[in-house]
TORFILO-872244 format. One line per 2 residues: number of its first residue (from 1); their letters; for each residue x, y, z of N, C-alpha, C. Coordinates in steps of 0.02 Angstrom, whole numbers, always signed. Each point is the difference from the previous one (the first is absolute). Example, Ala and Ser with C-alpha at 12.3 -4.5 7.8 and 13.67 -1.06 7.14 Angstrom:
TORFILO-872244
1> as> +660/-284/+390/-45/+59/+0/+45/+60/+0  -18/+53/-36/+42/+59/+3/-39/+55/+37 $
//
This chain:
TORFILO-872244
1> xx> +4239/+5833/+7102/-54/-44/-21/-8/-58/+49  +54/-42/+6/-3/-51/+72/-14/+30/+77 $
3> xx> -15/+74/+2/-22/+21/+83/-69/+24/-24  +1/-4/-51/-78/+20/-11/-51/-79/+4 $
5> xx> +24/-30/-45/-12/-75/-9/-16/-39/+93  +52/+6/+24/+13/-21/+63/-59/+34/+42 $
7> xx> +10/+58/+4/-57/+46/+50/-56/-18/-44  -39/-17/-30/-67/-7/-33/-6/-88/-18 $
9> xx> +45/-30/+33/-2/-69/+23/+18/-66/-80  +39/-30/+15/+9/-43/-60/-45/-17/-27 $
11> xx> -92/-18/+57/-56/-57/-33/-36/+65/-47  +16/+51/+11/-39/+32/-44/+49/+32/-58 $
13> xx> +61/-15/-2/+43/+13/-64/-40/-77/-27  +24/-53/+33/-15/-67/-50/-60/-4/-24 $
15> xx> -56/+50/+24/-67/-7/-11/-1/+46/-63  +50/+50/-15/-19/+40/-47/+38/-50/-65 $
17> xx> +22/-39/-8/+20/-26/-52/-47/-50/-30  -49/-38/+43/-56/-16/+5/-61/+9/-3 $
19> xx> -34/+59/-30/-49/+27/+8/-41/-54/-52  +14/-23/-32/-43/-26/-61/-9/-79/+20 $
21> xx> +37/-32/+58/+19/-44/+5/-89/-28/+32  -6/-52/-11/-61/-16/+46/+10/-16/+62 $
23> xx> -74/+4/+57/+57/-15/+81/-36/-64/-21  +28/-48/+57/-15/-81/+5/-46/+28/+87 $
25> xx> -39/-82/-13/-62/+24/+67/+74/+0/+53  -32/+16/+78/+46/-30/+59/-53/-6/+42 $
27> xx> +28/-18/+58/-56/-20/+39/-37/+77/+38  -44/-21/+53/-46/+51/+13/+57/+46/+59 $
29> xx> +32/-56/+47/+35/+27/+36/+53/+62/-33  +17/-31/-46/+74/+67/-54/-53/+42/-3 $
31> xx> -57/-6/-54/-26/+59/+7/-10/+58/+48  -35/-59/+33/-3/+65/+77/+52/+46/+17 $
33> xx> +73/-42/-4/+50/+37/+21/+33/+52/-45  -13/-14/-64/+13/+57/-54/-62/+65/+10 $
35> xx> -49/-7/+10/-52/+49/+12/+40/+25/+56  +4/-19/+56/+0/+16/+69/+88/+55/-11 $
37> xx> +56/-13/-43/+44/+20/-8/-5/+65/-59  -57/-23/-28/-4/+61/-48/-38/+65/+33 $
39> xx> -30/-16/+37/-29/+51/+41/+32/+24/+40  +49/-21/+23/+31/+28/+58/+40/+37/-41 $
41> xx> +25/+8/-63/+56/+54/-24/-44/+53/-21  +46/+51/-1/-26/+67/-13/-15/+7/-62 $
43> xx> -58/+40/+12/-43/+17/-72/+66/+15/-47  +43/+75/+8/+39/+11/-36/+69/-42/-23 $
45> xx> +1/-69/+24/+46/-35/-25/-27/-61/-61  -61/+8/+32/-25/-47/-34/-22/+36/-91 $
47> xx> -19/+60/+8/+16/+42/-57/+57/+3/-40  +52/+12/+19/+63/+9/-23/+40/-60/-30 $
49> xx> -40/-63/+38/+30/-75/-20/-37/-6/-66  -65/+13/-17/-36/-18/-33/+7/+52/-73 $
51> xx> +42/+76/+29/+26/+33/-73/+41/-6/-13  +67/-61/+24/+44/-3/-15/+20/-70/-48 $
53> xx> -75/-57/+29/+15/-60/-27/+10/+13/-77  -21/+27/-42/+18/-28/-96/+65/+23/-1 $
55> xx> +28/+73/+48/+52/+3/-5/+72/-60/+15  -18/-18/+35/+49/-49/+47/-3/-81/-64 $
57> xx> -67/-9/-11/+13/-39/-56/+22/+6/-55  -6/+39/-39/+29/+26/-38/+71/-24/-10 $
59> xx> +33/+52/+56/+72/-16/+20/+23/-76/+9  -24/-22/+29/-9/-88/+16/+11/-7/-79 $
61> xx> -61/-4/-27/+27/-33/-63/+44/+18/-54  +15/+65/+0/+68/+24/-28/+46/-13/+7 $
63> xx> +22/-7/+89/+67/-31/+22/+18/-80/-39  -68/-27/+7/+5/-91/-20/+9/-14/-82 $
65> xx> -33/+38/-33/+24/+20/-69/+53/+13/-14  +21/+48/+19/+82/+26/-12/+43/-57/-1 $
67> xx> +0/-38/+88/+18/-51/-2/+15/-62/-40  -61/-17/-21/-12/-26/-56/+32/-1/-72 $
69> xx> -5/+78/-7/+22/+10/-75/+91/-2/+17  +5/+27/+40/+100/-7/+2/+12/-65/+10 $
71> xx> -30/-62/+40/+22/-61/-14/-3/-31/-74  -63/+18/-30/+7/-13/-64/+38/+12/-41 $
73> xx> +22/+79/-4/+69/+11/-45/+50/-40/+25  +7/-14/+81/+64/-42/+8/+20/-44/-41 $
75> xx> -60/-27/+7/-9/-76/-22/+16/-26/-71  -20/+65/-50/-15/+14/-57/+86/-6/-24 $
77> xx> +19/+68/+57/+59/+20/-40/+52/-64/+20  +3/-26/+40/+36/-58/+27/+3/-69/-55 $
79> xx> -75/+8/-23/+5/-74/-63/+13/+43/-54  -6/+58/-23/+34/+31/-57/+74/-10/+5 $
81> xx> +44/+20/+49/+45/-10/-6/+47/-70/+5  -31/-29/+14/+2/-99/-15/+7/-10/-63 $
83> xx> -63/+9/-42/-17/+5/-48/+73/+36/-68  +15/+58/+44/+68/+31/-63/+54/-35/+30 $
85> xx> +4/-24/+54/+59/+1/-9/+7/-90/-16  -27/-31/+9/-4/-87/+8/-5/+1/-69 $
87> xx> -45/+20/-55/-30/-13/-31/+42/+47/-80  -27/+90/+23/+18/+44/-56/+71/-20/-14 $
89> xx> +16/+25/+34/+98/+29/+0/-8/-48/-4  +5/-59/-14/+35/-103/-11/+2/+18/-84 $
91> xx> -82/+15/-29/-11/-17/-62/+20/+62/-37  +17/+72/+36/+48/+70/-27/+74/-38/-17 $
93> xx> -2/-36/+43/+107/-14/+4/-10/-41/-46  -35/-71/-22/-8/-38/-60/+1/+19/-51 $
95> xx> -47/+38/-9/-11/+59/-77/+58/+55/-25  +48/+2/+44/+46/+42/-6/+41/-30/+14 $
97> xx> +21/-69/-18/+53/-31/+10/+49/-1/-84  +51/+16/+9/+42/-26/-54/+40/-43/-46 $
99> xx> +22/-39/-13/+27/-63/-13/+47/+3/+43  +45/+43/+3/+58/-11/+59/-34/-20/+62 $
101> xx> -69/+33/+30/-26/-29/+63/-25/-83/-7  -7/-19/-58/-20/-69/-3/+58/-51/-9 $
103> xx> +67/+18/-8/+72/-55/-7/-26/-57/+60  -9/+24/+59/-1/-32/+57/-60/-60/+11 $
105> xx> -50/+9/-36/-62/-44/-35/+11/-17/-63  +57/-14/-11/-2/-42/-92/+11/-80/+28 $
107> xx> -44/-42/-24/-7/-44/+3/-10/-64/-65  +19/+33/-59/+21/-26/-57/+76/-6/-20 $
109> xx> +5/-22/-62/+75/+3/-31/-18/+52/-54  +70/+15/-26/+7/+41/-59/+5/-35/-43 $
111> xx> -24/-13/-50/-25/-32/-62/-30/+24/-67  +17/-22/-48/-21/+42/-38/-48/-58/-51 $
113> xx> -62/+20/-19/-27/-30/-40/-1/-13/-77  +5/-44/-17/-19/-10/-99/-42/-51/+15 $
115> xx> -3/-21/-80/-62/-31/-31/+2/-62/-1  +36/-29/+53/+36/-64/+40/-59/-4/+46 $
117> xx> -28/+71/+38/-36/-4/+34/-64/-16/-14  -31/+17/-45/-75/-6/-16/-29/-66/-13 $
119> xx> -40/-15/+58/-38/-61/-6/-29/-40/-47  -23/+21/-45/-40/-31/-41/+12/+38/-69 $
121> xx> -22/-35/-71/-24/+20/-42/-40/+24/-20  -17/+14/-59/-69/+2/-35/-49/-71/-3 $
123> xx> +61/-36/-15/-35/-84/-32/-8/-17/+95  +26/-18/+40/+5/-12/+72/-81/+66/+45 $
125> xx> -19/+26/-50/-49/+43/+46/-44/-40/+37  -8/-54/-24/-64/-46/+17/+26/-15/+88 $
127> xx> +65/-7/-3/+11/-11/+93/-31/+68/+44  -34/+42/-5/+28/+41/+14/-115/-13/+18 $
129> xx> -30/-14/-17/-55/-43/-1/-17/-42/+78  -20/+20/+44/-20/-76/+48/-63/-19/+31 $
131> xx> -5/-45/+40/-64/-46/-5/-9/-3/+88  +59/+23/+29/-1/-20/+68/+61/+16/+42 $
133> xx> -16/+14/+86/+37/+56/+23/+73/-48/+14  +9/-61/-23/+60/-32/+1/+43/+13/-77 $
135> xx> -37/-10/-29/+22/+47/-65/+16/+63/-21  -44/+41/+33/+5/+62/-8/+71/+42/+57 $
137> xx> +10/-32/+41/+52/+45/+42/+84/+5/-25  -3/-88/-15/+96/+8/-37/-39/+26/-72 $
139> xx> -40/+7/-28/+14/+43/-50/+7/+66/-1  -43/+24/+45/+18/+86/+12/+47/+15/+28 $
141> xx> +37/-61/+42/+51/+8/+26/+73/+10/-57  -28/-37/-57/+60/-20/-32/-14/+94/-74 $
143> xx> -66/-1/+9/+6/+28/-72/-19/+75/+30  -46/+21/+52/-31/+51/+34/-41/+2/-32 $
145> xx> -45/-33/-23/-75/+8/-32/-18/-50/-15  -87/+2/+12/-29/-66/-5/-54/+14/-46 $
147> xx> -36/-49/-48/-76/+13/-8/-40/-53/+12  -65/+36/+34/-46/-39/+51/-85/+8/-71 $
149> xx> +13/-44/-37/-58/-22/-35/-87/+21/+55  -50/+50/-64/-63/+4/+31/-8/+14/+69 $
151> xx> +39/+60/+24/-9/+11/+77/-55/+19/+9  -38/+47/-34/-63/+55/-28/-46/-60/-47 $
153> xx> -59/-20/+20/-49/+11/-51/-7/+34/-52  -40/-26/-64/-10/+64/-47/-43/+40/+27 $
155> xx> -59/-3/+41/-43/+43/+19/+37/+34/+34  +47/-25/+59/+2/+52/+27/+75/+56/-18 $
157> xx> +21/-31/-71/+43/+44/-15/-27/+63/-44  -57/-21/-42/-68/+50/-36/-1/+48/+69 $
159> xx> -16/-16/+26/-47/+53/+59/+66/+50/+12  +52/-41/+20/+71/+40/+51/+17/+56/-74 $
161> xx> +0/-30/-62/+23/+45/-46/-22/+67/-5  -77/-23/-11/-60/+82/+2/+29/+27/+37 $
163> xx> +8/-23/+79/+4/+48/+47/+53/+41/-6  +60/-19/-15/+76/+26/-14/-6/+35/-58 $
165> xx> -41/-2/-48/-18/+49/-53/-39/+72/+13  -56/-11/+51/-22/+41/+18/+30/+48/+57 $
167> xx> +44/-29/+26/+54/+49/+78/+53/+15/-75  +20/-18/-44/+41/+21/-53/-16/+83/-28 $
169> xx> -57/-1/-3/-40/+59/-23/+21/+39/+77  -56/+1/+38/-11/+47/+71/+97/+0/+37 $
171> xx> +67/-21/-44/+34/+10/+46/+53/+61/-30  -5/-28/-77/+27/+56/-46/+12/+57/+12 $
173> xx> +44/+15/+5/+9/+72/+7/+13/+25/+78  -27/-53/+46/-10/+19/+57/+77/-14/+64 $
175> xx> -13/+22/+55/+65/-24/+51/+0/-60/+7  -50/-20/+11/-10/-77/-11/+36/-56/-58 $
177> xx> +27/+45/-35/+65/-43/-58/+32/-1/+19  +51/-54/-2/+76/-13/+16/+45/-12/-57 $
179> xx> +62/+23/+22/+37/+14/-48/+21/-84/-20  +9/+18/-62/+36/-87/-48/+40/+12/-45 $
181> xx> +47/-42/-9/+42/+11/-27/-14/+0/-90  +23/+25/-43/-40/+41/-69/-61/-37/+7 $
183> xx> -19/+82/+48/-70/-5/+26/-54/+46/-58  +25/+32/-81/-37/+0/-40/-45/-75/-36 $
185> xx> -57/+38/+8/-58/-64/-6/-2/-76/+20  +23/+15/+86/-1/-43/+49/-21/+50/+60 $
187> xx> -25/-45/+40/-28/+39/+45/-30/-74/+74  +48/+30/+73/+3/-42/+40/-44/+34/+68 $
189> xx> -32/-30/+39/-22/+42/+66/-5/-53/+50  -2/+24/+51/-33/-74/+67/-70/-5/+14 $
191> xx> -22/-51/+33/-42/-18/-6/-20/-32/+52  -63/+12/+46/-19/+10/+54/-25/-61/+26 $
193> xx> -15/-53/+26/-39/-83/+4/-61/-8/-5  -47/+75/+44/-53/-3/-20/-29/+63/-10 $
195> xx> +49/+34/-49/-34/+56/-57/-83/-23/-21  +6/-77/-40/-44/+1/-36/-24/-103/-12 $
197> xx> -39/-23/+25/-18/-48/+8/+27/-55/-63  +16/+15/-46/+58/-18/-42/+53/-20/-5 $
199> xx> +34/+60/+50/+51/-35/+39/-4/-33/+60  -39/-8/+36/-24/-48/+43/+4/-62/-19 $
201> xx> -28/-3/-44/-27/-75/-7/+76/-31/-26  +46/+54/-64/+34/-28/-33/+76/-34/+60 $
203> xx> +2/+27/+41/+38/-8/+74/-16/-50/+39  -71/+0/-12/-6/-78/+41/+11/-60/-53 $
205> xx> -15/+22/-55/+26/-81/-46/+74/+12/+3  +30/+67/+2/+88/-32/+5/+7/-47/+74 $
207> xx> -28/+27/+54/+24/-17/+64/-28/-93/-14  -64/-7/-30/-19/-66/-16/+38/-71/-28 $
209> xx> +47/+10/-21/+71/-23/-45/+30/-33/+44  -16/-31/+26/+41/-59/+28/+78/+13/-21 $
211> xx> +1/-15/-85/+44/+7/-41/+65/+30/+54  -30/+76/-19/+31/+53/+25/+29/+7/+41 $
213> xx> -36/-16/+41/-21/+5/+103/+82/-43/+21  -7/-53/-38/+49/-33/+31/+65/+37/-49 $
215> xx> +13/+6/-59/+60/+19/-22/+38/+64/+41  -56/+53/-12/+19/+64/+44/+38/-26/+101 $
217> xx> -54/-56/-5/+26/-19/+103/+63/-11/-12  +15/-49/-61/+42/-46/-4/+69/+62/-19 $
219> xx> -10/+46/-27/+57/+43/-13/-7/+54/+69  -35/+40/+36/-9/+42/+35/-15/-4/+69 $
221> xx> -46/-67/+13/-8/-15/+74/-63/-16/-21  -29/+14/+72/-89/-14/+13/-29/+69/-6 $
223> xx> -37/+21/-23/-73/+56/-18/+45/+49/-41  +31/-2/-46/+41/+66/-31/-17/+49/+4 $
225> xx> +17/+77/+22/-31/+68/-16/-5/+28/-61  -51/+33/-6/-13/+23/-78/+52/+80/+9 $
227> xx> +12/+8/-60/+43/+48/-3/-29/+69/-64  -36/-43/-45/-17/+23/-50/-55/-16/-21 $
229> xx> -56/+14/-52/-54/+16/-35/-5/+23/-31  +0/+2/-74/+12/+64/-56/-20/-66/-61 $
231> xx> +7/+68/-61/-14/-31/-64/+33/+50/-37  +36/-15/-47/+25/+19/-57/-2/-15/-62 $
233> xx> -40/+36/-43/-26/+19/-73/+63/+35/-40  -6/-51/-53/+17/+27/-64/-37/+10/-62 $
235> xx> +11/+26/-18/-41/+42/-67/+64/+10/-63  -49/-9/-54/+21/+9/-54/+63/+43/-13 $
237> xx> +57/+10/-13/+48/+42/-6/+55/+12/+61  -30/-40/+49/+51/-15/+47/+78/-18/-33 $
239> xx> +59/+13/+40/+56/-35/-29/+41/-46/+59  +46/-28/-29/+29/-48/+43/+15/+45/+65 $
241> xx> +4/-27/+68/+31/+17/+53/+95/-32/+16  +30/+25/+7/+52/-10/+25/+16/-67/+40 $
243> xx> +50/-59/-17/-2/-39/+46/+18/+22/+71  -27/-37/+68/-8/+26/+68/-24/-84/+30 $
245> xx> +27/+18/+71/-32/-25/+52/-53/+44/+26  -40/-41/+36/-39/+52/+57/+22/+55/+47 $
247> xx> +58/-57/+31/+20/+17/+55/+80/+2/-5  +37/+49/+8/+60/+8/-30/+39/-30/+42 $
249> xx> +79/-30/-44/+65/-30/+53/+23/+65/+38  -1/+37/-8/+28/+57/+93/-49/-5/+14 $
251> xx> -52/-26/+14/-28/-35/+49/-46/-28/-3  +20/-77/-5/-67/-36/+18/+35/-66/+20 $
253> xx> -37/-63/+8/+28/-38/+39/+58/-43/-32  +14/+7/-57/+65/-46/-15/+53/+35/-7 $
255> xx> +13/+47/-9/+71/+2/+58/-5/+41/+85  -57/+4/+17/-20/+35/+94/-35/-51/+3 $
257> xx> -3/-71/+5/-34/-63/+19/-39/+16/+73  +33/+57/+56/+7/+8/+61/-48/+53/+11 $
259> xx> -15/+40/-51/-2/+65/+5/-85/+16/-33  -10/-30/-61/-47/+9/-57/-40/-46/-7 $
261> xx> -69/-16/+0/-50/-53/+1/-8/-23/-74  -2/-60/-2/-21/-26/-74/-68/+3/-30 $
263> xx> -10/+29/-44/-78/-5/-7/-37/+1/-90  -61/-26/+15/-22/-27/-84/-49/+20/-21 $
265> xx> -14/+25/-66/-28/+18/-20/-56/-46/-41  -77/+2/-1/-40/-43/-54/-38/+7/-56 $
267> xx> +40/+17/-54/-19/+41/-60/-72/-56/-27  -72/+33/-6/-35/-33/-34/-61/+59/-48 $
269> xx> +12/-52/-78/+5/+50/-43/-87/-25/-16  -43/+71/-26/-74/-13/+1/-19/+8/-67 $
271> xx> +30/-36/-46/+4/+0/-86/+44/-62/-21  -24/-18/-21/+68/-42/-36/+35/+47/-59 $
273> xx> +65/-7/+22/+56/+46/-15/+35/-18/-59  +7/+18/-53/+59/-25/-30/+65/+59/-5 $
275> xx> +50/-26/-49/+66/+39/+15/-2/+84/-43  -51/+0/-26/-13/+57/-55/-28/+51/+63 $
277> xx> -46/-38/+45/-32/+58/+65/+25/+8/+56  +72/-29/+5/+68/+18/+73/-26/-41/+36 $
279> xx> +1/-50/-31/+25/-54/+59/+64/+10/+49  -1/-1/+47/+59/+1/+53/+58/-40/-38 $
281> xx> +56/+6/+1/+79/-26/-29/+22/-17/+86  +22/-63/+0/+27/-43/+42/+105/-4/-8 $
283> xx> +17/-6/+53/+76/-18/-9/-15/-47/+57  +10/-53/-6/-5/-46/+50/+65/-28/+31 $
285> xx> +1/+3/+68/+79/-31/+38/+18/+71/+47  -20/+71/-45/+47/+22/+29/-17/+76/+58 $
287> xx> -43/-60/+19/-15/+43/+77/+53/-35/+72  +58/-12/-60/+79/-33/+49/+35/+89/-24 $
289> xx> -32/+22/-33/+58/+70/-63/-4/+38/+29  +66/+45/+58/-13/+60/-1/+31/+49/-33 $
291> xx> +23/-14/-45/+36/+31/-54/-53/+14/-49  +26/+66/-47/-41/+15/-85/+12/-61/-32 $
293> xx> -62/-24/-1/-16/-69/-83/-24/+26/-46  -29/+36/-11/-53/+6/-45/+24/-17/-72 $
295> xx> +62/-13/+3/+28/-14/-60/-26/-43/-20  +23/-49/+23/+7/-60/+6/-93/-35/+20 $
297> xx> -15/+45/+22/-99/-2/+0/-29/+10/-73  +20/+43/-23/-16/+5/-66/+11/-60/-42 $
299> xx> +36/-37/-9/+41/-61/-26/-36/-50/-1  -16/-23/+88/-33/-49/+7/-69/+2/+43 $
301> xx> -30/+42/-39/-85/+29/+66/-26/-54/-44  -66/-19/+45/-65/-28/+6/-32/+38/-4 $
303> xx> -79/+23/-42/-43/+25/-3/-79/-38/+25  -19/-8/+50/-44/-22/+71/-52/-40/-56 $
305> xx> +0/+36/-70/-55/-7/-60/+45/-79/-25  +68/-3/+11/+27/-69/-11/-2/-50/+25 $
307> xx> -32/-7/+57/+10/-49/+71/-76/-38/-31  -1/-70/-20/-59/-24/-27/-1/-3/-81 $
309> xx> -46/-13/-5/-15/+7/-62/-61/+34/-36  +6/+38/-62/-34/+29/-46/+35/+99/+19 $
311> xx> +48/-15/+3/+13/+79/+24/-28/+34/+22  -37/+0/+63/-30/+44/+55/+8/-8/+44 $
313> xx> +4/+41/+43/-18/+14/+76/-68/+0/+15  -9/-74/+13/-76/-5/+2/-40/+35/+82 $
315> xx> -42/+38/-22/-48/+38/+72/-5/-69/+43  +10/+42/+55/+3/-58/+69/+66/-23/+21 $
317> xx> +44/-12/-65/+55/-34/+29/+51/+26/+20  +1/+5/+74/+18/+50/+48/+74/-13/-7 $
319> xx> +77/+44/+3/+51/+6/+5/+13/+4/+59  +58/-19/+54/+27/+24/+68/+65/-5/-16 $
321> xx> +32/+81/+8/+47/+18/+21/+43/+0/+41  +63/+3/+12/+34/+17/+52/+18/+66/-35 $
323> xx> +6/+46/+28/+2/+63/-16/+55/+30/+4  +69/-41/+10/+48/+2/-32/+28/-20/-72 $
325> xx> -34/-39/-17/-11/-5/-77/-10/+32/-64  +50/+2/-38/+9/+45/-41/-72/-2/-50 $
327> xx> -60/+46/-31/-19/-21/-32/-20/+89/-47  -41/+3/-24/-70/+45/-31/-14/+19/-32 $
329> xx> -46/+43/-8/-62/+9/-38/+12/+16/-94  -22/-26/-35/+29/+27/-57/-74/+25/-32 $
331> xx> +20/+21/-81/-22/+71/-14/-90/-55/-46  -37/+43/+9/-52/-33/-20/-18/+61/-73 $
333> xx> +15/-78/-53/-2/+37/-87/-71/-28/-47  -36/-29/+63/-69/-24/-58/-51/+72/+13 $
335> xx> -20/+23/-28/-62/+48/-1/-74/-17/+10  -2/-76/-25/-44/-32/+5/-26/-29/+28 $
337> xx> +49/-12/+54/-11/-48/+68/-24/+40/+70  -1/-31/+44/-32/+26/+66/+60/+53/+26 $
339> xx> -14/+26/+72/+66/+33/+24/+11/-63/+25  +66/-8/+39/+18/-54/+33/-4/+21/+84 $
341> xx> -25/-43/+36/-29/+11/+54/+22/-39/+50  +36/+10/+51/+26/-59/+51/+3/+30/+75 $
343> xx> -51/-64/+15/-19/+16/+90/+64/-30/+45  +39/+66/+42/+55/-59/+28/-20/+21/+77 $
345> xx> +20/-48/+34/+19/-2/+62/+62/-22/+44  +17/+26/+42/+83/-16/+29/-10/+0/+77 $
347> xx> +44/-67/+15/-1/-21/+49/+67/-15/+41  -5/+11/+70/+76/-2/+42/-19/-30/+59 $
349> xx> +50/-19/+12/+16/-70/+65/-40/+46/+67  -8/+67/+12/-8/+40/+76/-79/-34/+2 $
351> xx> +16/+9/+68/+15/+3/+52/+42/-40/+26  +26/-63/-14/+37/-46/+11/+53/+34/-13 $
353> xx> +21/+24/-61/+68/+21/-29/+17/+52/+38  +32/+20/+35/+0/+80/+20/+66/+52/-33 $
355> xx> +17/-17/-60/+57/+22/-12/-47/+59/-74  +31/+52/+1/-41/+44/-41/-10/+12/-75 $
357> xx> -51/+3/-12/-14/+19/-76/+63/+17/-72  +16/-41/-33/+40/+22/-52/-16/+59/-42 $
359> xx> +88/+33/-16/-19/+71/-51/+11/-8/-55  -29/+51/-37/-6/+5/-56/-75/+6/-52 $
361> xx> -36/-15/+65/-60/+9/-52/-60/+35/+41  -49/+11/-3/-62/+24/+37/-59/-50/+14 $
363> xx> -20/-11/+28/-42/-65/+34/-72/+29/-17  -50/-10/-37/-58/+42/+4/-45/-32/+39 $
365> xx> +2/+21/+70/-58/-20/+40/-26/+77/+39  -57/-11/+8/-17/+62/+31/-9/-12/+77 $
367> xx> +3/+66/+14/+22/-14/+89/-38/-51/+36  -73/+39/-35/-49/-46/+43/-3/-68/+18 $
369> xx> +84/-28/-52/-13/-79/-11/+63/-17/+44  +41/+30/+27/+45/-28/+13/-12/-63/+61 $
371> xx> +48/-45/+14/+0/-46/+36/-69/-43/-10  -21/-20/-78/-47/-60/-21/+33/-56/-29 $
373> xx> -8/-44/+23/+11/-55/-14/-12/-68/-16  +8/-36/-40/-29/-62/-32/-67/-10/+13 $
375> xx> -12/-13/+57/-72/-24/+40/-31/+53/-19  +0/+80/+6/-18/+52/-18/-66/-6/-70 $
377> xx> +39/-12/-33/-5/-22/-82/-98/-36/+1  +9/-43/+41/-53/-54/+14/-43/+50/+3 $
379> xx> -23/+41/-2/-52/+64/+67/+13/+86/-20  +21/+14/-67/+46/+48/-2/-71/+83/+34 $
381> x> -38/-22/-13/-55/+45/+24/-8/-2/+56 $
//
């Protein structure tokens, strides 16, 4: 092919790759001399150049393609394998780690908890109440839960409710459920920022909260990442859930301080709740516990419907978690009342934080959301 190429001259290989190409003017003199050169070659070469050009292009652009496409797989396969090995195999070896692989990251004491530990009372719920992010931090600090009075409008807790009633229906039954714990007549899923202009709006009045803005900085850093979006319904005949943390002691950050990111949850309920429709049950203090309490939770819980007065969990008045905190859901026995309905969201120190996600629980965010954050919220559409 190169003595063929060669004997039938390079300008007319490069010309056959060119056929479509437009010529540019030149002057009169080139002309002349291209006429004067085309005439002088033989009829029969000049034939043979001219049945060979689509061929020769052709080839031209096959060779440069090819080219093309094998650098691309290079390239491809080169950041794929970045990708498993920097990245996969890190978070394979994490997930398959054992307690014996974590001795070397314990960064707590061994301790055992009682009812020495628990922060507060029943009669003492009212601390547990604040007004401001100087208030609010040694208390979550001290108790792991705060309540943040009217975070939500009533309007816009009316609107957020419908909507969570109506994805209640369309999720039933579907993959789109997530599992909960006595998840008979409860029912949990995630929830997208801008599924549905509803949640739009209801995201920018959280991100609006001053309140907030600063408690969350003040525990997590600057712009927190969202981690979560979901709502969880209870209905009539629900029964108590099991006391639990979120995020379990083999692993989460109080005893792997080094290892496990701290992160919070913002329970806000779109009904006013009382204790007959599962109000959330509180153990306050002992997101210090990595030991079984529940004993001893039983004994001395808070019911979220206690914090205030007239026994409710009044709509709006948003809860924040540390999600090591022992707390949940109990069994809803009025028939008469609403389901109980609560919009949460959960938030973690990353990008700042770089230390990884605590186990024990499932984060409901959907892919599409990952890496949104505070500012996010402002704009969720």
């Amino acid at each position: 092919l190169s003595t063929l190429i060669h004997t039938m001259g390079v300008e007319h290989f490069t010309a056959g790759f060119s056929i479509v190409k437009e010529e540019t003017p030149s002057s009169p003199s080139s002309q002349a001399h291209r006429m004067n050169a085309a005439s002088s070659q033989p009829a029969s070469t000049k034939s043979s150049t001219s049945k060979f050009r689509p061929l020769f292009g052709l080839i031209h652009f096959l060779i440069h393609i090819t080219l093309f496409v094998l650098c691309l797989a290079l390239a491809t396969t080169y950041t794929l394998k970045i990708i498993h090995d920097d990245y996969f195999v890190t978070l394979m070896e994490r997930a398959r780690r054992t307690d014996a692989d974590l001795v070397d990251e314990y960064t707590y004491y061994d301790r055992r908890c009682n009812v020495v530990d628990i922060t507060a009372t029943k009669e003492e719920a009212s601390q547990l109440i604040v007004d401001s992010k100087e208030t609010a931090i040694p208390a979550i600090m001290t108790h792991g839960a705060i309540m943040i009075p009217q975070l939500l409008s009533d309007d816009m807790i009316k609107e957020l409710r419908e909507f969570v009633v109506w994805k209640n229906i369309a999720v039933r039954g579907t993959d789109d459920e997530y599992p909960v714990t006595a998840g008979e007549h409860r029912i949990s899923y995630g929830i997208e920022a801008a599924e549905h202009p509803t949640v739009v709006r209801a995201l920018k009045a959280v991100h609006d909260n001053e309140k907030l803005k600063g408690i969350l900085e003040g525990l997590v850093g600057r712009n927190p990442s969202l981690t979560e979006i979901t709502a969880i319904t209870s209905s009539y005949g629900s029964s108590h859930q099991p006391w639990h943390p979120d995020v379990k002691p083999d692993g989460n950050g109080l005893q792997f301080g080094r290892t496990y990111s701290h992160s919070y949850s913002l329970f806000i309920p779109l009904q006013n709740t009382t204790g007959e429709m599962g109000a959330t049950d509180l153990c306050p203090g002992t997101h210090y516990c990595a030991d079984w309490i529940d004993v001893q939770c039983e004994e001395s819980k808070i019911g979220l419907h206690e914090i205030g007065d007239g026994g409710i969990w009044k709509a709006g008045n948003a809860v924040l978690l540390n999600q090591q905190v022992w707390h949940r859901g109990t069994q809803h026995t009025d028939p008469d009342a609403k389901d109980r309905i609560v919009f949460i969201l959960s938030f973690i120190g990353r990008p700042i934080d770089n230390r990884q996600l605590s186990r024990g629980t499932y984060f409901h965010m959907k892919w599409n959301m990952w890496g949104h954050t505070w500012q996010d919220l402002a704009d969720a559409a």
